[in-house]
Backbone of each chain as nested JSON, in Angstrom:
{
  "chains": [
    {"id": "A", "residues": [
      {"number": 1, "name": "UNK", "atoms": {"N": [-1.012, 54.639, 64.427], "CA": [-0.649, 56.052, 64.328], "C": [0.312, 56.269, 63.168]}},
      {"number": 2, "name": "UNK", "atoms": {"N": [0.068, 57.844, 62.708], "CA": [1.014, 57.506, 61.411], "C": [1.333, 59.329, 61.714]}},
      {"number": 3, "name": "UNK", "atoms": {"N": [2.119, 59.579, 60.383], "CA": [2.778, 61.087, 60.721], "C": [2.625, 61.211, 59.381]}},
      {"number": 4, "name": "UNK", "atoms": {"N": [2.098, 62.788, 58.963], "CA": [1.646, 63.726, 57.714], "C": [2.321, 65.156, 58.476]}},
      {"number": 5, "name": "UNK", "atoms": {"N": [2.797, 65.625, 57.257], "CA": [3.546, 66.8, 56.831], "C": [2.77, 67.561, 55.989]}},
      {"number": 6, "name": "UNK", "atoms": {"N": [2.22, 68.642, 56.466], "CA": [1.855, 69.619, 55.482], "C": [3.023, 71.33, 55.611]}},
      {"number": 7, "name": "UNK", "atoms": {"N": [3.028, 71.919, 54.154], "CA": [3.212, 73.024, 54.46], "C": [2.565, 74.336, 54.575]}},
      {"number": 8, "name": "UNK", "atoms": {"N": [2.277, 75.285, 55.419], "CA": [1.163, 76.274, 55.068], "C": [1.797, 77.256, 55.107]}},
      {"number": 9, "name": "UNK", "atoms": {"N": [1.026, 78.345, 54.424], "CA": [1.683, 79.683, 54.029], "C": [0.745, 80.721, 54.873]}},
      {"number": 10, "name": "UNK", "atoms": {"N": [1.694, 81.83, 55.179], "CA": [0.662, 82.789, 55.469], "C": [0.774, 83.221, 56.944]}},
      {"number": 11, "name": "UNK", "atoms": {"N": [1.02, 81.939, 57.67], "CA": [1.272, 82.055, 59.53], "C": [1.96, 83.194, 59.963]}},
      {"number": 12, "name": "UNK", "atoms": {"N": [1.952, 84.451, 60.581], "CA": [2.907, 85.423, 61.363], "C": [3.017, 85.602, 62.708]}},
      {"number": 13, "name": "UNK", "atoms": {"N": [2.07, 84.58, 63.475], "CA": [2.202, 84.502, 65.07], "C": [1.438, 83.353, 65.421]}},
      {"number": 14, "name": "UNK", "atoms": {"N": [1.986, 83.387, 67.201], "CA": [0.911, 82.271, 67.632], "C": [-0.688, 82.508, 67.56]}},
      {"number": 15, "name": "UNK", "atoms": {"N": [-1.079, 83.557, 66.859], "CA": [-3.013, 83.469, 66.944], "C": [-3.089, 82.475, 65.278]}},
      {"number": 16, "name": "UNK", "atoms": {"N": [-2.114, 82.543, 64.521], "CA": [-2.585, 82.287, 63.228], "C": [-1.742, 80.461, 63.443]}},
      {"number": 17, "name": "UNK", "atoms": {"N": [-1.025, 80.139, 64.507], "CA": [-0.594, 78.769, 64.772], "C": [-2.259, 77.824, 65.335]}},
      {"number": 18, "name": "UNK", "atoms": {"N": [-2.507, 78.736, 66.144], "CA": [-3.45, 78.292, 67.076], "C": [-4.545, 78.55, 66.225]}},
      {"number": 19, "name": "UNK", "atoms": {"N": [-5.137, 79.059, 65.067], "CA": [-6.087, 78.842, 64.208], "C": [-6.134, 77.554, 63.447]}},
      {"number": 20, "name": "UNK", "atoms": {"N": [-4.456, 77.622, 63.027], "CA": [-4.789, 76.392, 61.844], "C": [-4.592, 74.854, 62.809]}},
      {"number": 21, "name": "UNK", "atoms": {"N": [-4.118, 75.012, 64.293], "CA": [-4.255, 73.676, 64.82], "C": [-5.67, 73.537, 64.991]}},
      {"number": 22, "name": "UNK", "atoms": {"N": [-6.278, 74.511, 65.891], "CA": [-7.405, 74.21, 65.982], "C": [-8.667, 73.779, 64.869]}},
      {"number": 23, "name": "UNK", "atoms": {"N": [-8.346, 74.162, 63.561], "CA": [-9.035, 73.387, 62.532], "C": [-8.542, 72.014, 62.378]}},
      {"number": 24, "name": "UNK", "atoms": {"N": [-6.788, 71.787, 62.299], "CA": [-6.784, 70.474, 62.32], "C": [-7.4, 69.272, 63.138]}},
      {"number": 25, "name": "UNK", "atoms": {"N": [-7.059, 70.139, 64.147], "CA": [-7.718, 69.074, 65.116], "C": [-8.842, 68.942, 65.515]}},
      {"number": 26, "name": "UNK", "atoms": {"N": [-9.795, 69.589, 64.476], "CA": [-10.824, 69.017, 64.0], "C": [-11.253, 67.759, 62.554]}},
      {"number": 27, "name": "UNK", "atoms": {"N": [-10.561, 67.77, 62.637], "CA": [-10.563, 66.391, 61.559], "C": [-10.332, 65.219, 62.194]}},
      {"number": 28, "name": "UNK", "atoms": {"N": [-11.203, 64.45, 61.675], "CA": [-11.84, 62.868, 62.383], "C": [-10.261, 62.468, 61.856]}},
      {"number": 29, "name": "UNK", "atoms": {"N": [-9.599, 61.745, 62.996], "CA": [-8.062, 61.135, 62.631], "C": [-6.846, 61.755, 63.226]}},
      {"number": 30, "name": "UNK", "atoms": {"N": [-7.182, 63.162, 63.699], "CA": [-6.217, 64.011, 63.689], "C": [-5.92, 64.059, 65.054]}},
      {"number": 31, "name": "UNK", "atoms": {"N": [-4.746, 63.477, 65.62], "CA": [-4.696, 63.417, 67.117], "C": [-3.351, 63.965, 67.967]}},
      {"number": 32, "name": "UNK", "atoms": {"N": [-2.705, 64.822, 66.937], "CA": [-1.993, 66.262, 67.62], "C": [-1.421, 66.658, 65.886]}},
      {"number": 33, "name": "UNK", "atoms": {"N": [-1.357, 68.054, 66.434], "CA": [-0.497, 68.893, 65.694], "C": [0.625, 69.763, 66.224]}},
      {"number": 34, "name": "UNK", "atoms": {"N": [1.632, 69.992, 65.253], "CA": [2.565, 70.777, 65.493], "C": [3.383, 71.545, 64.426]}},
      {"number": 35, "name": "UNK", "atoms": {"N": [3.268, 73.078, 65.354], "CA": [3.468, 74.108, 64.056], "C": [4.674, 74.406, 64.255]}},
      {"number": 36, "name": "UNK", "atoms": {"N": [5.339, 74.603, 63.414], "CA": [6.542, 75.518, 63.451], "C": [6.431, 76.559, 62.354]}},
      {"number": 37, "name": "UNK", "atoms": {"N": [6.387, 77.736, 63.45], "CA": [6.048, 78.754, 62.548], "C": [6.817, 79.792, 61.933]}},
      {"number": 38, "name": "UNK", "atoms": {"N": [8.215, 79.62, 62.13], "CA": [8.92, 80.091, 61.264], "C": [9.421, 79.44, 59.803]}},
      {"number": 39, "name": "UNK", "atoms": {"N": [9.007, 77.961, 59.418], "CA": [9.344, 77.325, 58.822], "C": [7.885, 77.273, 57.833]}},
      {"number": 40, "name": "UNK", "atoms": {"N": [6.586, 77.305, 57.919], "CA": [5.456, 77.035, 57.935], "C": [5.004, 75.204, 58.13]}},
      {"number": 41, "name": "UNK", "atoms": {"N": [6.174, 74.625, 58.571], "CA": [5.945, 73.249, 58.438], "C": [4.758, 72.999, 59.593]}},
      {"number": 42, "name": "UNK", "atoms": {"N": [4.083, 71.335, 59.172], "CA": [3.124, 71.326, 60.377], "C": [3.245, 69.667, 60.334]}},
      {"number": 43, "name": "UNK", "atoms": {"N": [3.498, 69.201, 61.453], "CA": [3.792, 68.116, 61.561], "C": [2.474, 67.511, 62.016]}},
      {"number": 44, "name": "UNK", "atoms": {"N": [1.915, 66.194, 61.804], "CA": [0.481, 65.787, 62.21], "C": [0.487, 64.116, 62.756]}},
      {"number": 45, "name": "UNK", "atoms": {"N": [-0.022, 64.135, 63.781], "CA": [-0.356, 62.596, 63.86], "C": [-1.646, 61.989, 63.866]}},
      {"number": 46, "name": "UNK", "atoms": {"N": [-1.703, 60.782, 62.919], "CA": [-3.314, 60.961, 62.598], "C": [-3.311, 58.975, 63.213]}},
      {"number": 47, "name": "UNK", "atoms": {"N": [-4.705, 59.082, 62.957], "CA": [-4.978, 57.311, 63.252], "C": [-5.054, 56.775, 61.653]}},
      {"number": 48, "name": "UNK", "atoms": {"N": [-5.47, 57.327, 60.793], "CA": [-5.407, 57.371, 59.238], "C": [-5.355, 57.629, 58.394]}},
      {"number": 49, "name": "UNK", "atoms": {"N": [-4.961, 57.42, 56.967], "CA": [-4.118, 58.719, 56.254], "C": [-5.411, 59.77, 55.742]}},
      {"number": 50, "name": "UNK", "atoms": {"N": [-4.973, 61.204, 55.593], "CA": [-5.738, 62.024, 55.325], "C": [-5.123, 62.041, 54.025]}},
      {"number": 51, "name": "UNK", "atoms": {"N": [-6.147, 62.826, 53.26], "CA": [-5.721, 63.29, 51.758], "C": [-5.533, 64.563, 52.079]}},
      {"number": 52, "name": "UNK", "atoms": {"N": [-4.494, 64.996, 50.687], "CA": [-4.48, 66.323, 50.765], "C": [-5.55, 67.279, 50.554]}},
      {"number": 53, "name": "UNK", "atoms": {"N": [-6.647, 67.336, 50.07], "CA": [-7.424, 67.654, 49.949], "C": [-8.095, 68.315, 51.576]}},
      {"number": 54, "name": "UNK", "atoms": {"N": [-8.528, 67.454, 52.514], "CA": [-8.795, 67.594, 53.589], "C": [-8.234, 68.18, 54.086]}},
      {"number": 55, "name": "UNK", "atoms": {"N": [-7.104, 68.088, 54.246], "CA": [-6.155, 68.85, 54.736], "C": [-5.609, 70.312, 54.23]}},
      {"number": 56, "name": "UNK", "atoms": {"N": [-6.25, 70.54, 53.282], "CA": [-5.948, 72.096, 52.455], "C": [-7.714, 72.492, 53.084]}},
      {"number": 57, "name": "UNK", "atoms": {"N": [-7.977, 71.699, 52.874], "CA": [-9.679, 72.325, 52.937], "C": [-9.814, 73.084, 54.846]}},
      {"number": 58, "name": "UNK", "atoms": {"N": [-9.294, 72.213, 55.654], "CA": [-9.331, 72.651, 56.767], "C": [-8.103, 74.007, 57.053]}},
      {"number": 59, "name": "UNK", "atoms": {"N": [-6.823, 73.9, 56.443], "CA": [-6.152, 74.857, 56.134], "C": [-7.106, 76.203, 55.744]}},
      {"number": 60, "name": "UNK", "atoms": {"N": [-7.374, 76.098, 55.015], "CA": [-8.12, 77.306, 54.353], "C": [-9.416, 77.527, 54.778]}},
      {"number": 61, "name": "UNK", "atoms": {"N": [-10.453, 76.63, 55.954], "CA": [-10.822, 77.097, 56.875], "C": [-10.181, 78.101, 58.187]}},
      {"number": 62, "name": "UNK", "atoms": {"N": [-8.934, 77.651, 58.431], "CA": [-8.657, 78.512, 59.264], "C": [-8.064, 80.195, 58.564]}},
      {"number": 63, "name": "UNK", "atoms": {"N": [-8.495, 80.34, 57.599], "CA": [-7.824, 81.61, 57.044], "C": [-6.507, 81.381, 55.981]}},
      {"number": 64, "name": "UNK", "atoms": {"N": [-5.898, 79.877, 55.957], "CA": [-4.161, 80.135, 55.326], "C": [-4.665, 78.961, 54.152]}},
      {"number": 65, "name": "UNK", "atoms": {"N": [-3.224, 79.175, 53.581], "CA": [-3.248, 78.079, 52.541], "C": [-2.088, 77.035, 52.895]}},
      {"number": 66, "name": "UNK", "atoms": {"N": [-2.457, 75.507, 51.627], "CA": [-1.144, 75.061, 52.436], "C": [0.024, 74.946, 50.909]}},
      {"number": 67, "name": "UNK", "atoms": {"N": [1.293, 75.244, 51.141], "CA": [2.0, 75.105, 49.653], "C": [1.752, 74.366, 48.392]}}
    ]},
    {"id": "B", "residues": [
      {"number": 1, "name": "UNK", "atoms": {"N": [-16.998, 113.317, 73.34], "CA": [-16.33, 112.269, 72.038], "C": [-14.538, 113.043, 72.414]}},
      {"number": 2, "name": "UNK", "atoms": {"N": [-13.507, 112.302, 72.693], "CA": [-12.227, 113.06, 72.044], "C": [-10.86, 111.465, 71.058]}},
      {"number": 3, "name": "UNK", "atoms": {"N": [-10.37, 112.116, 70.52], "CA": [-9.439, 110.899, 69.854], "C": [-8.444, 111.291, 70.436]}},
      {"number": 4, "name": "UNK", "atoms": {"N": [-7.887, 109.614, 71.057], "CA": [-6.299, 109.241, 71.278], "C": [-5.661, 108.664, 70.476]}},
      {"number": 5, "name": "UNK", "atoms": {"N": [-4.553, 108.533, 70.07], "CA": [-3.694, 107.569, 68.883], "C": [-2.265, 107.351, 70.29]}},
      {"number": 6, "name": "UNK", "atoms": {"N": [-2.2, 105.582, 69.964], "CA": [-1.285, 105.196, 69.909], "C": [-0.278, 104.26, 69.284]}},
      {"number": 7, "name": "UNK", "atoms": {"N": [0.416, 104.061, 69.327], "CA": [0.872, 102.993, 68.071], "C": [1.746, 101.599, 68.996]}},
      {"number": 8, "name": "UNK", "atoms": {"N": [1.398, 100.61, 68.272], "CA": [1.324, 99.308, 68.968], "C": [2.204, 98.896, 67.786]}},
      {"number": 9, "name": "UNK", "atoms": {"N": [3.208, 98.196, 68.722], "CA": [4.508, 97.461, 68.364], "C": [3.865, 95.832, 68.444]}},
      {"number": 10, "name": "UNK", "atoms": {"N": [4.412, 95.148, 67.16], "CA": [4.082, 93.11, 67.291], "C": [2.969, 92.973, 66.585]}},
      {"number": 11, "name": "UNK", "atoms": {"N": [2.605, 93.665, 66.295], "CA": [1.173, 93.224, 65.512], "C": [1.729, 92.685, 64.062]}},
      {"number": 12, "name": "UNK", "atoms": {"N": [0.882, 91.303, 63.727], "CA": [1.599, 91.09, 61.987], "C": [0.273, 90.306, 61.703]}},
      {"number": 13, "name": "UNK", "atoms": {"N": [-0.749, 90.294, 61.803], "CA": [-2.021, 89.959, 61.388], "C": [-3.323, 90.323, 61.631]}},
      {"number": 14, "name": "UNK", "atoms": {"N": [-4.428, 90.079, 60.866], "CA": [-5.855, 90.092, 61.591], "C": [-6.342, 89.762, 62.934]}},
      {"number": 15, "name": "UNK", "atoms": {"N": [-5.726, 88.961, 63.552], "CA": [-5.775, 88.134, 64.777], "C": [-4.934, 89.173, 65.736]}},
      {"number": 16, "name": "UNK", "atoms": {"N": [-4.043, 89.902, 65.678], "CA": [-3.386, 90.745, 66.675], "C": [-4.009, 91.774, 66.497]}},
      {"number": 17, "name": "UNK", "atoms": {"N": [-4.579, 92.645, 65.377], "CA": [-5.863, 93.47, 65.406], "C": [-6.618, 92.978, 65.872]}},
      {"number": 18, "name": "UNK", "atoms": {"N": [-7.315, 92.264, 66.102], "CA": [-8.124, 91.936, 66.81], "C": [-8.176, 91.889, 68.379]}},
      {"number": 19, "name": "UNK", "atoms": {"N": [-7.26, 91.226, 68.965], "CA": [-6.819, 91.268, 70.132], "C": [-6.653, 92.207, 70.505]}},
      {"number": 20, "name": "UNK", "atoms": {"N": [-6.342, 93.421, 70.339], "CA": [-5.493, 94.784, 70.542], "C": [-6.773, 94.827, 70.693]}},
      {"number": 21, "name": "UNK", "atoms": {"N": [-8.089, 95.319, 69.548], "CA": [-9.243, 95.903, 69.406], "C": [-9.819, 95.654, 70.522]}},
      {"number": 22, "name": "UNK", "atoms": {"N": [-10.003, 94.217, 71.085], "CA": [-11.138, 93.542, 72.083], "C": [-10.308, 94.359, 73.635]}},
      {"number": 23, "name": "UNK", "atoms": {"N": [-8.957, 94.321, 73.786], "CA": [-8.938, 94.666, 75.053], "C": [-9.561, 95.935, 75.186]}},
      {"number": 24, "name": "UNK", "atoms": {"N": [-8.979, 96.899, 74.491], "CA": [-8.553, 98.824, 74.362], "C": [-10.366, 98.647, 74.423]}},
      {"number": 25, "name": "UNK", "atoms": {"N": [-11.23, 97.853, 73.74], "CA": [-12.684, 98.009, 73.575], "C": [-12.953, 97.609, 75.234]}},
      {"number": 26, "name": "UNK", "atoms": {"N": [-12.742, 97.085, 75.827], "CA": [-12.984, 96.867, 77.043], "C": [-12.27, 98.127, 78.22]}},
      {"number": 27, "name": "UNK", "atoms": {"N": [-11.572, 98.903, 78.264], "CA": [-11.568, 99.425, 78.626], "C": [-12.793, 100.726, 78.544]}},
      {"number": 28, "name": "UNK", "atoms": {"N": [-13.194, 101.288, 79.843], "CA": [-13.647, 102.567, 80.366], "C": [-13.616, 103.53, 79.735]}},
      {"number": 29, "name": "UNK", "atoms": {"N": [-14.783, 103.881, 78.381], "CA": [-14.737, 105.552, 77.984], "C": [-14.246, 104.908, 76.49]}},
      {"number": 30, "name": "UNK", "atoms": {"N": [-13.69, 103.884, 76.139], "CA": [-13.353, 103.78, 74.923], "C": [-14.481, 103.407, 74.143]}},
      {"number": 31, "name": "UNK", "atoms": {"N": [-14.903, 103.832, 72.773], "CA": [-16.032, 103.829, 71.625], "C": [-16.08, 103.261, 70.885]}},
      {"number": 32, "name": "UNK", "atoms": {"N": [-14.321, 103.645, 70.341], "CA": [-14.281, 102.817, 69.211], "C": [-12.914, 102.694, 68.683]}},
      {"number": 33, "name": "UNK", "atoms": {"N": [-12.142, 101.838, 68.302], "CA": [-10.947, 101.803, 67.88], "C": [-10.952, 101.442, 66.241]}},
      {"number": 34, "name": "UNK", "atoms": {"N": [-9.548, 101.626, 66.056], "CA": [-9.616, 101.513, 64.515], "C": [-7.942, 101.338, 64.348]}},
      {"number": 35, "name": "UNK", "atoms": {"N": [-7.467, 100.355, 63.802], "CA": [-6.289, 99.848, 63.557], "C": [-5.465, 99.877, 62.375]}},
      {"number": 36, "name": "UNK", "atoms": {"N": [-4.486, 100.543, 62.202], "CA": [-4.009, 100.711, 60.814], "C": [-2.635, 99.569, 61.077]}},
      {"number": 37, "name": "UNK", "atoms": {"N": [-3.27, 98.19, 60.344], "CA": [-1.75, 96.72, 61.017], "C": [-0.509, 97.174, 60.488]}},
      {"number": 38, "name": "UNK", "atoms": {"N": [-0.549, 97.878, 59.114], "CA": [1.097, 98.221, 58.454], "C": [1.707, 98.881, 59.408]}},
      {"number": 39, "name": "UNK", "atoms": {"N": [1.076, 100.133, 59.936], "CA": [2.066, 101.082, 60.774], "C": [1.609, 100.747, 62.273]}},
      {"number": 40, "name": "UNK", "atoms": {"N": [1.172, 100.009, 62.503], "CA": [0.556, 99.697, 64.03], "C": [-0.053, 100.946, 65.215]}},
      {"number": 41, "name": "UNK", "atoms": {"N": [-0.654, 102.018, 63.933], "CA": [-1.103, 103.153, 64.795], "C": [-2.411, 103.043, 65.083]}},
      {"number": 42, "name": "UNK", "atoms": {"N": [-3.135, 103.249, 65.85], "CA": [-4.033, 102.879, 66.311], "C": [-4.859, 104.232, 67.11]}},
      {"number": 43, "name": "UNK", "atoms": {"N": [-6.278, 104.553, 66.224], "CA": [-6.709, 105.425, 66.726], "C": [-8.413, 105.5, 67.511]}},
      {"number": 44, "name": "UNK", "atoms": {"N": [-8.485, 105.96, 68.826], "CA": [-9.305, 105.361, 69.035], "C": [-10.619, 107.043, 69.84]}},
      {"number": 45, "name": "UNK", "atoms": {"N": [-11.258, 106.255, 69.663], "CA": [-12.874, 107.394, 70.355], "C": [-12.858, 107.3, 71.491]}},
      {"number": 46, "name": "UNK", "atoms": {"N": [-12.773, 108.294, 72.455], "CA": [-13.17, 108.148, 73.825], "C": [-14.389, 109.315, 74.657]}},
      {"number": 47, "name": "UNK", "atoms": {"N": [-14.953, 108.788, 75.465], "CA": [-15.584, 109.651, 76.374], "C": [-14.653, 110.507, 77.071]}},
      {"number": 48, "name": "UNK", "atoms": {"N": [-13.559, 109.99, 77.477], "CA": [-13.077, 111.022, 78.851], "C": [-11.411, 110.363, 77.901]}},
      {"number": 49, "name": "UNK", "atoms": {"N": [-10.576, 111.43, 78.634], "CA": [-9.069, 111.318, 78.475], "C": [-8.285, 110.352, 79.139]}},
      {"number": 50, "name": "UNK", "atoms": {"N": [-7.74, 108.548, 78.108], "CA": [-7.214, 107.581, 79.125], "C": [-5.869, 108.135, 79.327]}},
      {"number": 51, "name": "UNK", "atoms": {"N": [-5.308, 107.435, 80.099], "CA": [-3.778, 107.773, 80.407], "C": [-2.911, 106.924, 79.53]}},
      {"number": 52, "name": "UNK", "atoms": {"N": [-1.458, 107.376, 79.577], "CA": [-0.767, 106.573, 78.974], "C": [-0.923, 104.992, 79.755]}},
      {"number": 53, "name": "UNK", "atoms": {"N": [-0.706, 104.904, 80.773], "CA": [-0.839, 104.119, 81.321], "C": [-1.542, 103.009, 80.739]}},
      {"number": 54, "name": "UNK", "atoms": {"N": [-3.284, 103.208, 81.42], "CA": [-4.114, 102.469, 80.991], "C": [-4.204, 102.035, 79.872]}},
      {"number": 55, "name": "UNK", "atoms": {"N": [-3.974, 102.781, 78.569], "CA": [-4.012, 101.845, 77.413], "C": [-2.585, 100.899, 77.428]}},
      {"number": 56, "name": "UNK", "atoms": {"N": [-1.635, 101.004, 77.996], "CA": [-0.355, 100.646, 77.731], "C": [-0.633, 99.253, 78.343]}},
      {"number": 57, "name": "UNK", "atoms": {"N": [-1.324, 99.393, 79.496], "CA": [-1.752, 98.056, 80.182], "C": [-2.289, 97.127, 79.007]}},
      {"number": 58, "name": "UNK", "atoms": {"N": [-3.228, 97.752, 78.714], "CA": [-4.393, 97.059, 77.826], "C": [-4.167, 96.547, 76.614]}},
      {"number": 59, "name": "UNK", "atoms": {"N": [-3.065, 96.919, 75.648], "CA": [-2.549, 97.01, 75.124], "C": [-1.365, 95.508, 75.139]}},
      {"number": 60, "name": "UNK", "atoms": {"N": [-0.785, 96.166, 76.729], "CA": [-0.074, 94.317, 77.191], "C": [-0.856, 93.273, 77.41]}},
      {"number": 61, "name": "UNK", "atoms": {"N": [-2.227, 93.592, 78.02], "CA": [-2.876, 92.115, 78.548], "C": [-2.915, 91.558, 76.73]}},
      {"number": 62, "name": "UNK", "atoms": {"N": [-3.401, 92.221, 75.616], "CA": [-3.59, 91.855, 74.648], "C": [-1.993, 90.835, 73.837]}},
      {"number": 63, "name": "UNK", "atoms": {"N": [-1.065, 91.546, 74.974], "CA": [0.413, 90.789, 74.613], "C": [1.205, 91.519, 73.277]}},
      {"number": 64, "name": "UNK", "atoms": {"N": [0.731, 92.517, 73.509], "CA": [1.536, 93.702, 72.528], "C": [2.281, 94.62, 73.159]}},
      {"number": 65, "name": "UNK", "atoms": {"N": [2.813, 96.123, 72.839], "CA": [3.472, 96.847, 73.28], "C": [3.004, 97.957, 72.71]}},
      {"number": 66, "name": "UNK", "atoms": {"N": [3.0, 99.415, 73.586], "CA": [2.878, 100.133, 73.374], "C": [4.453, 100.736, 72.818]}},
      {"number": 67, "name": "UNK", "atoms": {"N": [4.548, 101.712, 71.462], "CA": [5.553, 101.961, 71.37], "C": [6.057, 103.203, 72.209]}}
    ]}
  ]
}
């Protein structure tokens, strides 16, 4: 298990928290998330490292971007 | 056909328009709603005249406030 930090922009409640977890945690690796949404930080625990790439790409599936 | 307007307090995205939309749409006699998110006024089509009430409910199950 390992821990990734992304930042995303854009979040203004729990429907837009609960969008971008639920994309994360669709990614093969991704085995919790956590938003803090006044901060836009998102804390991640994965089984292996993701690129940023993946991780913006699923971001911006759920509607946001990530910094 | 008559129009009600009320204005809904908490809304700060697409996703709380939305929510707002799906309950007030589930209510009895309502047609059609239409959401303005900056000012949170909200105007909607009805068959028959709701009460303050009922939308105020509907409005909460959605986890908003009527102002």
């Amino acid at each position: 298990m390992m821990n990734q930090q992304i930042d995303v922009l854009g979040m203004t409640c729990g429907h837009c928290v609960a969008a971008v977890t639920k994309e994360l945690l669709l990614l093969n690796g991704v085995t919790r998330v956590e938003v803090d949404l006044t901060s836009g930080r998102v804390d991640l625990t994965t089984t292996r490292e993701l690129s940023a790439d993946e991780l913006a790409a699923a971001v911006d599936e759920a509607g946001y971007s990530v910094a």
